[in-house]
DOVEXNU-352872 format. One record per residue: residue number from 1; x, y, z of N, C-alpha, C in turn; chain. Coordinates in steps of 0.1 Angstrom, whole numbers, always signed. Layout:
N
+-------+-------+-------+-------+-------+-------+-------+-------+-------+-------+-------+
| kolfi |   n_x |   n_y |   n_z |  ca_x |  ca_y |  ca_z |   c_x |   c_y |   c_z | vexba |
+-------+-------+-------+-------+-------+-------+-------+-------+-------+-------+-------+
|   NUM |     X |     Y |     Z |     X |     Y |     Z |     X |     Y |     Z |     A |
...
+-------+-------+-------+-------+-------+-------+-------+-------+-------+-------+-------+
This chain:
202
+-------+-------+-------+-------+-------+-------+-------+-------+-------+-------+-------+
| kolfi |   n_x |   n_y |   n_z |  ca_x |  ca_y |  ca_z |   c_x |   c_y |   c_z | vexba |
+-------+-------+-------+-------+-------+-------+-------+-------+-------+-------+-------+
|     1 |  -638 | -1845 |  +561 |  -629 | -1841 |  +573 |  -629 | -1826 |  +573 |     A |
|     2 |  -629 | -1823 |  +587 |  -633 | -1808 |  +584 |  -619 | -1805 |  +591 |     A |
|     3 |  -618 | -1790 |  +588 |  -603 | -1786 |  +592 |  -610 | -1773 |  +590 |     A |
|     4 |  -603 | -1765 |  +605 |  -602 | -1750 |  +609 |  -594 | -1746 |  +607 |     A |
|     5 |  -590 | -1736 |  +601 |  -585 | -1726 |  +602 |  -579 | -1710 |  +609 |     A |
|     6 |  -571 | -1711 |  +621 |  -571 | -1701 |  +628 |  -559 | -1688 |  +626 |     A |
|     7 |  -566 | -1676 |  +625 |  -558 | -1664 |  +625 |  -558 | -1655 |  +635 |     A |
|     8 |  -548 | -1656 |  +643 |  -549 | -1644 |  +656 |  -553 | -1630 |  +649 |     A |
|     9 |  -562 | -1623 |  +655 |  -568 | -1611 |  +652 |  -565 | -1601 |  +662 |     A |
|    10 |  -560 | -1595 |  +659 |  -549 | -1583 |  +669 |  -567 | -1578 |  +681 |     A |
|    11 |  -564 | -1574 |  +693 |  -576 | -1572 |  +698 |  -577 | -1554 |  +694 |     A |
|    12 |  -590 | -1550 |  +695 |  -592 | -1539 |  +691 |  -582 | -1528 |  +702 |     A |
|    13 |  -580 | -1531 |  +713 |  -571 | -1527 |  +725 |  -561 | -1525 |  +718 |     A |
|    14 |  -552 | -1533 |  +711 |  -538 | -1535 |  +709 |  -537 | -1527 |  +697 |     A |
|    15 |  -549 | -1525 |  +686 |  -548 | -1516 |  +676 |  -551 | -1503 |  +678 |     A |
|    16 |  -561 | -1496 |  +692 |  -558 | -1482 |  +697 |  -545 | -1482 |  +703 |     A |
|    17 |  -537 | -1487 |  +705 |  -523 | -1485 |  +712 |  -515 | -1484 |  +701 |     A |
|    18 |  -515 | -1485 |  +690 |  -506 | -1482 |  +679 |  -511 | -1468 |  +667 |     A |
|    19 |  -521 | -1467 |  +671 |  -527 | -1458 |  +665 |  -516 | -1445 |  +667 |     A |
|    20 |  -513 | -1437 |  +656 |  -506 | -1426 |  +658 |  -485 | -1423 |  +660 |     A |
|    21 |  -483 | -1438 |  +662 |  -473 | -1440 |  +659 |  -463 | -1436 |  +646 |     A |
|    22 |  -471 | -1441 |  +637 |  -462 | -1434 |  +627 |  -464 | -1426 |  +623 |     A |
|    23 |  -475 | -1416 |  +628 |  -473 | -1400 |  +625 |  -466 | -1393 |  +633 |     A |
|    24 |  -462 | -1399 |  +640 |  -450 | -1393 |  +656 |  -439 | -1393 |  +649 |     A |
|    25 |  -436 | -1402 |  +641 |  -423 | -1409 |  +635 |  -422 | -1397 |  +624 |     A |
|    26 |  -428 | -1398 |  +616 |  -429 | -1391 |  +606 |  -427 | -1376 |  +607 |     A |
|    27 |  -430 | -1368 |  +615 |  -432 | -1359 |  +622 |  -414 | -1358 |  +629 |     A |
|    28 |  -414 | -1364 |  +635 |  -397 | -1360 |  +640 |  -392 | -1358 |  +626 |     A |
|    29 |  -388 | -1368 |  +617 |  -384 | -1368 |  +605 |  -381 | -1359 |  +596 |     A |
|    30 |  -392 | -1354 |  +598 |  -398 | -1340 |  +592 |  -394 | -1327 |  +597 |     A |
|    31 |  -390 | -1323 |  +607 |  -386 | -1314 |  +619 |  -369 | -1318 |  +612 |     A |
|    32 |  -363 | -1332 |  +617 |  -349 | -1331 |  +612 |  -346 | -1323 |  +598 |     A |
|    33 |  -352 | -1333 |  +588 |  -352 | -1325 |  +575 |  -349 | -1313 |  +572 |     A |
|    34 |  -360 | -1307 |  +582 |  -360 | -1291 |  +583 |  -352 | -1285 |  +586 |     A |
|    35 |  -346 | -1287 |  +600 |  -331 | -1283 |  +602 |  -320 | -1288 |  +592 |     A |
|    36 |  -315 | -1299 |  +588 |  -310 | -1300 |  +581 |  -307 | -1290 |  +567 |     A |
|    37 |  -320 | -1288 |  +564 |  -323 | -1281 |  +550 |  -319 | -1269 |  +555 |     A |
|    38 |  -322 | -1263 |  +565 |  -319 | -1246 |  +569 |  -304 | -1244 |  +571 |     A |
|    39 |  -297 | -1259 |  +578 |  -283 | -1253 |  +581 |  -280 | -1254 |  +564 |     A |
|    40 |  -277 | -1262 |  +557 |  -273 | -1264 |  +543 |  -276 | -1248 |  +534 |     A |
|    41 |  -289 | -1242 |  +538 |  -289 | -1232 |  +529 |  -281 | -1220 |  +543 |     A |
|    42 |  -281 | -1220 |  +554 |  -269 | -1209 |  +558 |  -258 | -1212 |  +556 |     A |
|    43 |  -255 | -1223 |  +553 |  -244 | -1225 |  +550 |  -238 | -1221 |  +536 |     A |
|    44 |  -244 | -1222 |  +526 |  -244 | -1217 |  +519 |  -243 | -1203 |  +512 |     A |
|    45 |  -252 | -1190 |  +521 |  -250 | -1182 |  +521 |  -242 | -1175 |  +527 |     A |
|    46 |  -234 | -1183 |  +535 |  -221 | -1180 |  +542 |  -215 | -1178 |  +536 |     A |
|    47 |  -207 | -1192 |  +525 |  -199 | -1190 |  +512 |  -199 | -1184 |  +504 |     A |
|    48 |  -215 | -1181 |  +500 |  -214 | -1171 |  +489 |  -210 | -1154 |  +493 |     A |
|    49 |  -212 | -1151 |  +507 |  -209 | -1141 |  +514 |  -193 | -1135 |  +514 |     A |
|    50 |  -184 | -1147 |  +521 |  -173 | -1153 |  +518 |  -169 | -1148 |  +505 |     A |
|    51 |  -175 | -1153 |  +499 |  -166 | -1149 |  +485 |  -168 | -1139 |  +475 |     A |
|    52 |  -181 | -1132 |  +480 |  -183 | -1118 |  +475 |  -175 | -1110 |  +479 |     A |
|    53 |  -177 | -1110 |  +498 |  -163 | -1101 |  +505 |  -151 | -1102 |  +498 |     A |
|    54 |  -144 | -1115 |  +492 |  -128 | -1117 |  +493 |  -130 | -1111 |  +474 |     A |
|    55 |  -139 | -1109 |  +468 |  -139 | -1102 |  +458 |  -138 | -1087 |  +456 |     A |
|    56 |  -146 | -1082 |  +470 |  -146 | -1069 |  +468 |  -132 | -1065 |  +474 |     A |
|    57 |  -123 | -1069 |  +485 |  -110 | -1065 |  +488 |   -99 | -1069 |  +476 |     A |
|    58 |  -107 | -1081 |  +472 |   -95 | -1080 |  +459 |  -101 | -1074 |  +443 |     A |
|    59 |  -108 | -1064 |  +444 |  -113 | -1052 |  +436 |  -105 | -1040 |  +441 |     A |
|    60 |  -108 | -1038 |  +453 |  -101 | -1028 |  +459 |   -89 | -1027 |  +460 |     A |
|    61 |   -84 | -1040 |  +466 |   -70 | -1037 |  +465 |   -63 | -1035 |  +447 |     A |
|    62 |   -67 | -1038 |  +442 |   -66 | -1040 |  +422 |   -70 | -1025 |  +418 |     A |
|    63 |   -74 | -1018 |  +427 |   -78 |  -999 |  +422 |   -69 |  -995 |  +431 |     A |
|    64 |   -63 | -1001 |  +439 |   -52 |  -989 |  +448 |   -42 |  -984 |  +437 |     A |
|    65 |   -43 |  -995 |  +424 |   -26 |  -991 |  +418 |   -31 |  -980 |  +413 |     A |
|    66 |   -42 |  -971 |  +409 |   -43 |  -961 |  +407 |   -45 |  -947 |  +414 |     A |
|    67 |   -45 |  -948 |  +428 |   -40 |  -946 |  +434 |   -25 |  -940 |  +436 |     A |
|    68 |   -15 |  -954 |  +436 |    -3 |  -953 |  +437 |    +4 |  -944 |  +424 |     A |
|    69 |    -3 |  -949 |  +414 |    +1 |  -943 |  +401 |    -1 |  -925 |  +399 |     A |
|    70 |   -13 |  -925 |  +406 |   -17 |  -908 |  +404 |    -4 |  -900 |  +415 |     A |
|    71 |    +0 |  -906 |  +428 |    +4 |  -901 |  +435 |   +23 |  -901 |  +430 |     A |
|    72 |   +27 |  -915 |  +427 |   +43 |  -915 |  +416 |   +43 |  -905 |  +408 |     A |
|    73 |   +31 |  -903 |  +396 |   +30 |  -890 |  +386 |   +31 |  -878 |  +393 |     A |
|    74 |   +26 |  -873 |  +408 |   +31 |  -858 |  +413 |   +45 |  -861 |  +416 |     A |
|    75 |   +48 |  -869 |  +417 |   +61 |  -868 |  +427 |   +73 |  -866 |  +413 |     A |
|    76 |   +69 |  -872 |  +400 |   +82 |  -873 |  +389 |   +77 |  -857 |  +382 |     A |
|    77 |   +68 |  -847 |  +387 |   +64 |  -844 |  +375 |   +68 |  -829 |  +387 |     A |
|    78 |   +74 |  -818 |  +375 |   +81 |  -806 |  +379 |   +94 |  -808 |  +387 |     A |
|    79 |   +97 |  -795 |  +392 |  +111 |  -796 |  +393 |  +110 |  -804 |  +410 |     A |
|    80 |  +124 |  -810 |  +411 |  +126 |  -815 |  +421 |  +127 |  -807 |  +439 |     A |
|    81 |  +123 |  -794 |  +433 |  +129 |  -786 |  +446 |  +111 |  -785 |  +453 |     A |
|    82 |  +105 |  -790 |  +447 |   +90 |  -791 |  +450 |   +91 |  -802 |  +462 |     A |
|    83 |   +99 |  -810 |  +461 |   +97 |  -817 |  +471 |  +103 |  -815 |  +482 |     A |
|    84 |  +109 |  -804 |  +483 |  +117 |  -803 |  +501 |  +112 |  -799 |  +507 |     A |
|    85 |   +95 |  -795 |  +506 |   +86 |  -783 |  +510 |   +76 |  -795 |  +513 |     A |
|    86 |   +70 |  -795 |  +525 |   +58 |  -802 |  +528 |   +49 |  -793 |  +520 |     A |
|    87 |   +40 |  -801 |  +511 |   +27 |  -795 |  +504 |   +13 |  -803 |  +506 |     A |
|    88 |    +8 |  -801 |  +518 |    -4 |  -814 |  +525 |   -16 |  -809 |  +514 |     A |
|    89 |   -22 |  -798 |  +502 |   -28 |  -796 |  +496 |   -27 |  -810 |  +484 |     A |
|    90 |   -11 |  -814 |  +480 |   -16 |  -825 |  +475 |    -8 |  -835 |  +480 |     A |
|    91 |   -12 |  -840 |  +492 |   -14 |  -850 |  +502 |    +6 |  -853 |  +499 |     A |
|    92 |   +10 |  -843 |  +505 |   +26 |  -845 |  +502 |   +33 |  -846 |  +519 |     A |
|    93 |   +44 |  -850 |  +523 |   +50 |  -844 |  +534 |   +63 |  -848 |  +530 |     A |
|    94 |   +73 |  -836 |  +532 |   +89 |  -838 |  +531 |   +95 |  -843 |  +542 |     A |
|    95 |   +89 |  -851 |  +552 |   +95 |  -857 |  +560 |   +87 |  -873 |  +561 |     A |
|    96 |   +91 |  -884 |  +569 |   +90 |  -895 |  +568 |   +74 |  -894 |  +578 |     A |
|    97 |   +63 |  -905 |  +578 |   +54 |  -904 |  +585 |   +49 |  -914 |  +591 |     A |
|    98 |   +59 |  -921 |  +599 |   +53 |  -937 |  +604 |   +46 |  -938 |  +617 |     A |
|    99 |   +37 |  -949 |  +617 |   +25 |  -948 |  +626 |   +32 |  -951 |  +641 |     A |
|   100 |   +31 |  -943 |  +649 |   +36 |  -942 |  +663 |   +27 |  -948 |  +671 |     A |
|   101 |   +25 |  -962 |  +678 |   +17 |  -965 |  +685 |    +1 |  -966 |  +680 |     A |
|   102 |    -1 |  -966 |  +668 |   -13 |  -969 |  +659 |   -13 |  -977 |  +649 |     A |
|   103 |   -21 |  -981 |  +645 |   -20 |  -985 |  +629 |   -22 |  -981 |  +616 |     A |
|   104 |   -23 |  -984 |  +606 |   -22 |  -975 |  +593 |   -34 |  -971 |  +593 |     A |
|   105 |   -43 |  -976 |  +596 |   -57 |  -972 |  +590 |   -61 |  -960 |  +604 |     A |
|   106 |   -56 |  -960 |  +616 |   -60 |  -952 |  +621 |   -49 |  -939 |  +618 |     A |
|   107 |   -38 |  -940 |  +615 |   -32 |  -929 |  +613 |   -32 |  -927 |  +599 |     A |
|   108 |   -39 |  -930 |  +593 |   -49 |  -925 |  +578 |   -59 |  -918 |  +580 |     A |
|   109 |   -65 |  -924 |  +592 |   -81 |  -913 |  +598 |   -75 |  -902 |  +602 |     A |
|   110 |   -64 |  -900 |  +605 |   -59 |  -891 |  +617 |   -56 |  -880 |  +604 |     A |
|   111 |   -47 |  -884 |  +592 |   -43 |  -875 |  +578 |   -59 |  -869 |  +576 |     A |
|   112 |   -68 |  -879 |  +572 |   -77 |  -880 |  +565 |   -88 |  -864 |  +570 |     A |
|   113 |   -92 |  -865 |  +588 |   -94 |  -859 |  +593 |   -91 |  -842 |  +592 |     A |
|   114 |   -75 |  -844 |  +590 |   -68 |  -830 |  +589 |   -69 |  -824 |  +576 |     A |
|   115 |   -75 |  -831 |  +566 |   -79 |  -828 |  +550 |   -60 |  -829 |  +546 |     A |
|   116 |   -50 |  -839 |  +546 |   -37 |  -836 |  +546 |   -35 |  -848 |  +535 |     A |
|   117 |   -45 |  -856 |  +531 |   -49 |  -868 |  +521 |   -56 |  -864 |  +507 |     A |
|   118 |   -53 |  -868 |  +493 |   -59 |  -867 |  +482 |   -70 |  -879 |  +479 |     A |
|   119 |   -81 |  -872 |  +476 |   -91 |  -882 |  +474 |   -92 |  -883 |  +460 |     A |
|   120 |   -94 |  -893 |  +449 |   -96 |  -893 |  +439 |  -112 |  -897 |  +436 |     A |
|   121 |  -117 |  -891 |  +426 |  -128 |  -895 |  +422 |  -135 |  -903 |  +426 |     A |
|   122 |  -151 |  -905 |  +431 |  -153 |  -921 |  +434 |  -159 |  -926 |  +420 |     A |
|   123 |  -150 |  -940 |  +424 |  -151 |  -951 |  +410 |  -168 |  -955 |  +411 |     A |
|   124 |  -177 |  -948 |  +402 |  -194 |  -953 |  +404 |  -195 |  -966 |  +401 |     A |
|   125 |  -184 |  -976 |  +391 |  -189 |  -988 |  +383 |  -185 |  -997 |  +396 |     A |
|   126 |  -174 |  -999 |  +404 |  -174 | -1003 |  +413 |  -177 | -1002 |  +431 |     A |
|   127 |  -176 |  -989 |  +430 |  -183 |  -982 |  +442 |  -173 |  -979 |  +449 |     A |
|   128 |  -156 |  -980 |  +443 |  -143 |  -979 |  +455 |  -140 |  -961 |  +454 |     A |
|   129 |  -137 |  -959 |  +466 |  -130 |  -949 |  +468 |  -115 |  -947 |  +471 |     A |
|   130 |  -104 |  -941 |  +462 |   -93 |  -943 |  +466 |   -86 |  -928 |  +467 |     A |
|   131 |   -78 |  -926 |  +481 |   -72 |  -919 |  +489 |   -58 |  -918 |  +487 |     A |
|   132 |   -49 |  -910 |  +486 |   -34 |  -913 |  +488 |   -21 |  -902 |  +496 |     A |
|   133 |   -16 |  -907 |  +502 |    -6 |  -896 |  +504 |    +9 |  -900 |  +505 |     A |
|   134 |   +19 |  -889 |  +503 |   +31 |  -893 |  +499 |   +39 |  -892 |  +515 |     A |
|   135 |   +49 |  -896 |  +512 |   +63 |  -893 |  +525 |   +73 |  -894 |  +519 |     A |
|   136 |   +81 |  -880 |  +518 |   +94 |  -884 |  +519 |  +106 |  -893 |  +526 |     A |
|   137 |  +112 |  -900 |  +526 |  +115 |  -909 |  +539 |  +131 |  -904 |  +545 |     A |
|   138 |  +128 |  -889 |  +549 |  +137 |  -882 |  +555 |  +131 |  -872 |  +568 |     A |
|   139 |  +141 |  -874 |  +575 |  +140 |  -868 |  +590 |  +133 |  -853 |  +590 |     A |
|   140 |  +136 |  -847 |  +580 |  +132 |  -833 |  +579 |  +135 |  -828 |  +571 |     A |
|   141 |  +131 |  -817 |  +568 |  +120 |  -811 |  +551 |  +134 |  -804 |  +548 |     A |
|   142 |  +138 |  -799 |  +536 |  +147 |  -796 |  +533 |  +152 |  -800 |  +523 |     A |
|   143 |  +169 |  -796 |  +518 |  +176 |  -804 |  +513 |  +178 |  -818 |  +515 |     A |
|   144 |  +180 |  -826 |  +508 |  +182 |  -845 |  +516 |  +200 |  -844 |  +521 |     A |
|   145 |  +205 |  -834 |  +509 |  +221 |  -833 |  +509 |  +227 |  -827 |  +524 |     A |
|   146 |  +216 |  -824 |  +534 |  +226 |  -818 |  +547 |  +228 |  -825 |  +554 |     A |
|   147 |  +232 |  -825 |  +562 |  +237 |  -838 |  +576 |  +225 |  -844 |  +579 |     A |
|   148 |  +219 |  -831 |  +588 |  +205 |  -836 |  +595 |  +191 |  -841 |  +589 |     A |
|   149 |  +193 |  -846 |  +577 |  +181 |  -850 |  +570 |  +177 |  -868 |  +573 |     A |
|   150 |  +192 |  -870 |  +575 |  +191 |  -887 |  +577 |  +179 |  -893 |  +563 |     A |
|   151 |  +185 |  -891 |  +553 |  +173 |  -899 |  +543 |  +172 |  -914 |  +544 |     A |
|   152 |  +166 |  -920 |  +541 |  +167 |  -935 |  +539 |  +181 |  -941 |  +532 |     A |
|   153 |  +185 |  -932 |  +519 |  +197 |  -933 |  +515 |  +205 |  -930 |  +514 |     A |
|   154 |  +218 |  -935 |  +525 |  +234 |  -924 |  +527 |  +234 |  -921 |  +516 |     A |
|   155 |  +241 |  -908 |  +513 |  +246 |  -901 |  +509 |  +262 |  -901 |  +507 |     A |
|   156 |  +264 |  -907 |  +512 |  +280 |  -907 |  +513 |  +283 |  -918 |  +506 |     A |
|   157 |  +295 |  -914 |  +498 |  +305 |  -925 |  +486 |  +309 |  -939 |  +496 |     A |
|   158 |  +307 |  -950 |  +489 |  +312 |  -961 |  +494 |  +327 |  -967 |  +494 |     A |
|   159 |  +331 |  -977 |  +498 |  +345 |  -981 |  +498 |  +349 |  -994 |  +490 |     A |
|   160 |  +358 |  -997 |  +489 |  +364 | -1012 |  +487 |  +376 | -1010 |  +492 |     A |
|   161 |  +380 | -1023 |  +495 |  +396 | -1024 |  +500 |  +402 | -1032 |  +488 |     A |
|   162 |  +411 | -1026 |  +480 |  +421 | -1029 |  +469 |  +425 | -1048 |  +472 |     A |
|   163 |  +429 | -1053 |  +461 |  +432 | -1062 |  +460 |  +442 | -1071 |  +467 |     A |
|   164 |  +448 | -1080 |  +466 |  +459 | -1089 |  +472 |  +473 | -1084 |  +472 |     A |
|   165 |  +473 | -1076 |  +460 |  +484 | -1070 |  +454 |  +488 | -1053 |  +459 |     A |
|   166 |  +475 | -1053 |  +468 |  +478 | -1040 |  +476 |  +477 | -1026 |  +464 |     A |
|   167 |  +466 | -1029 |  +457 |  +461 | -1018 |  +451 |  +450 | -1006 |  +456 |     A |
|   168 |  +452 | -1005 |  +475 |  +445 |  -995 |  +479 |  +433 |  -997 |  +481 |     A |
|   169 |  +425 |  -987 |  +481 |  +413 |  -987 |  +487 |  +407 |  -976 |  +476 |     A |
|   170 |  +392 |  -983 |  +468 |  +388 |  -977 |  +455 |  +373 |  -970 |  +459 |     A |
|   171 |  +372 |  -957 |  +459 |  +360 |  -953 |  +464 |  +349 |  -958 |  +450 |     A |
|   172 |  +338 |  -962 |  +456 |  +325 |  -963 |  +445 |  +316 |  -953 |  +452 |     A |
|   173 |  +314 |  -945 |  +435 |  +300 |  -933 |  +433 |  +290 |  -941 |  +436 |     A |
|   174 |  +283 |  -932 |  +448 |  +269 |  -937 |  +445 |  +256 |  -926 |  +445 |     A |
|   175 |  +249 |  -927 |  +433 |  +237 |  -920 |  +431 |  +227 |  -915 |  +442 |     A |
|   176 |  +228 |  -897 |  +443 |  +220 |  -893 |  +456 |  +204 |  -895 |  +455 |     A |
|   177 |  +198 |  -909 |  +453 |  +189 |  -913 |  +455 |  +182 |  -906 |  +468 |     A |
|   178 |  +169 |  -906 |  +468 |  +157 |  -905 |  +478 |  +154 |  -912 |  +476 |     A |
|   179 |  +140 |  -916 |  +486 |  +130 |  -927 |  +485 |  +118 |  -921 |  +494 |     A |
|   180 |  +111 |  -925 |  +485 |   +95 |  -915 |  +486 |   +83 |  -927 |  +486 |     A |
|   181 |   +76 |  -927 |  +498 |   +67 |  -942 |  +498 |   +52 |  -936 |  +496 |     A |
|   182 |   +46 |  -939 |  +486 |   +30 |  -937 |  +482 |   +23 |  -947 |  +493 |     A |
|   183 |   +13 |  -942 |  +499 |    +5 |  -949 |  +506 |   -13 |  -952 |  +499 |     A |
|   184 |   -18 |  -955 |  +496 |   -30 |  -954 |  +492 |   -40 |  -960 |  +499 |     A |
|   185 |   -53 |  -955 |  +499 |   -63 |  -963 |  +512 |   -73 |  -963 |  +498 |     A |
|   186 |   -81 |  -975 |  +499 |   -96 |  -978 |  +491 |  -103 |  -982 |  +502 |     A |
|   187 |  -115 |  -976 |  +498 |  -127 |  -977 |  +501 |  -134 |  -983 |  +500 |     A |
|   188 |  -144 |  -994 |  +498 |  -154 | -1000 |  +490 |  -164 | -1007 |  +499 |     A |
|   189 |  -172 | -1011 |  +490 |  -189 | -1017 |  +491 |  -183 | -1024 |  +503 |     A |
|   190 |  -199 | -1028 |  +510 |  -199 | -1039 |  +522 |  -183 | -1035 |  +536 |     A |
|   191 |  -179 | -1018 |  +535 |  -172 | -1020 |  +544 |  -158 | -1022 |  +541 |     A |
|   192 |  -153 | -1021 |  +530 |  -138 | -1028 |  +524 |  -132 | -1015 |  +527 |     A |
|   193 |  -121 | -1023 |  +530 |  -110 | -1012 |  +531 |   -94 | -1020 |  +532 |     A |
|   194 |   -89 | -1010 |  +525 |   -74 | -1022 |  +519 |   -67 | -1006 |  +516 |     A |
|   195 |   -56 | -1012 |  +520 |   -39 | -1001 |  +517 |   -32 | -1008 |  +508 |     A |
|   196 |   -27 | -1002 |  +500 |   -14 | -1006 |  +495 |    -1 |  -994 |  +491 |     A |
|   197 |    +7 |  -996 |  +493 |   +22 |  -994 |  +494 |   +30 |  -990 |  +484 |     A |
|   198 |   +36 |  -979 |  +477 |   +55 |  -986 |  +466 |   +60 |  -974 |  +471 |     A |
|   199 |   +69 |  -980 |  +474 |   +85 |  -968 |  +474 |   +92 |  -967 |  +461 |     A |
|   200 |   +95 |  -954 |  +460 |  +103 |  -953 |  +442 |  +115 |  -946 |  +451 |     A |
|   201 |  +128 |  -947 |  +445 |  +137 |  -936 |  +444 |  +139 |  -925 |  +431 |     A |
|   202 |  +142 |  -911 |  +437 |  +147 |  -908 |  +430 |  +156 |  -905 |  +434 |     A |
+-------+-------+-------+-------+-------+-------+-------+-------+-------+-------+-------+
């Protein structure tokens, strides 16, 4: 008994019409990957960018305290009558100096410009530069004790009103305190720049 066997045989037609397909395929594939792989590594160097910057402002801001420190040390050190005198040689003013319609950093360019700012050494191991200048936080140079100075801190004795028992009215001393605000500006790598701030009384 004889028995055939039949297998459909693709026609040679139907096998040039597939020809090249899956290198089409493969090929987009290849292209995605590629984008893929590119955004992943910008992305990446984004974050590491990210966090280099938020290193260097928090370096800089971490050297302002010296800064603040060199500029507290003028202000405690000799006699106190040093301070009723604007001295811009080391970045001093006996009156208050707040930014009028600018911001700190521009009215730091504006000090900085007039040579009315102390620059300290630049830091080589980190690359910061730090700047500072003082203000007295009174109306005008002088004594703080005369009327017209308006310091930040009355001057004048406080009150209480005596008890239930009608024990009067008890003046409280208070300490002829000033208040003197250090400003400091840093400088640093990639463009940084950060202020930081303390008020001390004396």
């Amino acid at each position: 008994m004889l028995s055939s066997q039949f297998r459909r045989v693709p026609s040679p037609r139907f096998r040039r019409s597939q020809e090249g397909v899956v290198l089409f395929m493969a090929l987009i594939m290849l292209v995605a990957m590629t984008l893929a792989g590119v955004a992943l590594v910008r992305s990446v160097d984004t974050s590491n960018l990210i966090a280099g910057n938020l290193a260097f402002k928090q370096s800089a801001t971490s050297e302002g305290e010296i800064g603040l420190e060199t500029g507290i040390g003028w202000v405690l050190a000799g006699p106190s009558t040093k301070l009723t005198a604007t001295d811009t040689n080391n970045g001093y003013f006996a009156v208050r100096g707040d930014p009028s319609g600018q911001t700190w950093a521009e009215y730091f360019e504006t000090l900085e410009s007039n040579s009315q700012v102390v620059s300290l050494p630049l830091d080589t191991s980190t690359g910061n530069q730090v700047s500072y200048v003082i203000h007295r936080l009174c109306n005008q140079a002088g004594l703080s004790t005369v009327p017209g100075a308006l310091c930040s801190v009355p001057q004048s004795a406080g009150s209480s009103e005596g008890s239930s028992k009608g024990g009067g009215t008890v003046g409280l001393q208070r300490s002829s305190e000033v208040y003197y605000r250090v400003t400091a500006k840093i400088v640093g790598p990639r463009n940084t720049v950060s202020f930081v701030q303390s008020v001390i009384a004396l």
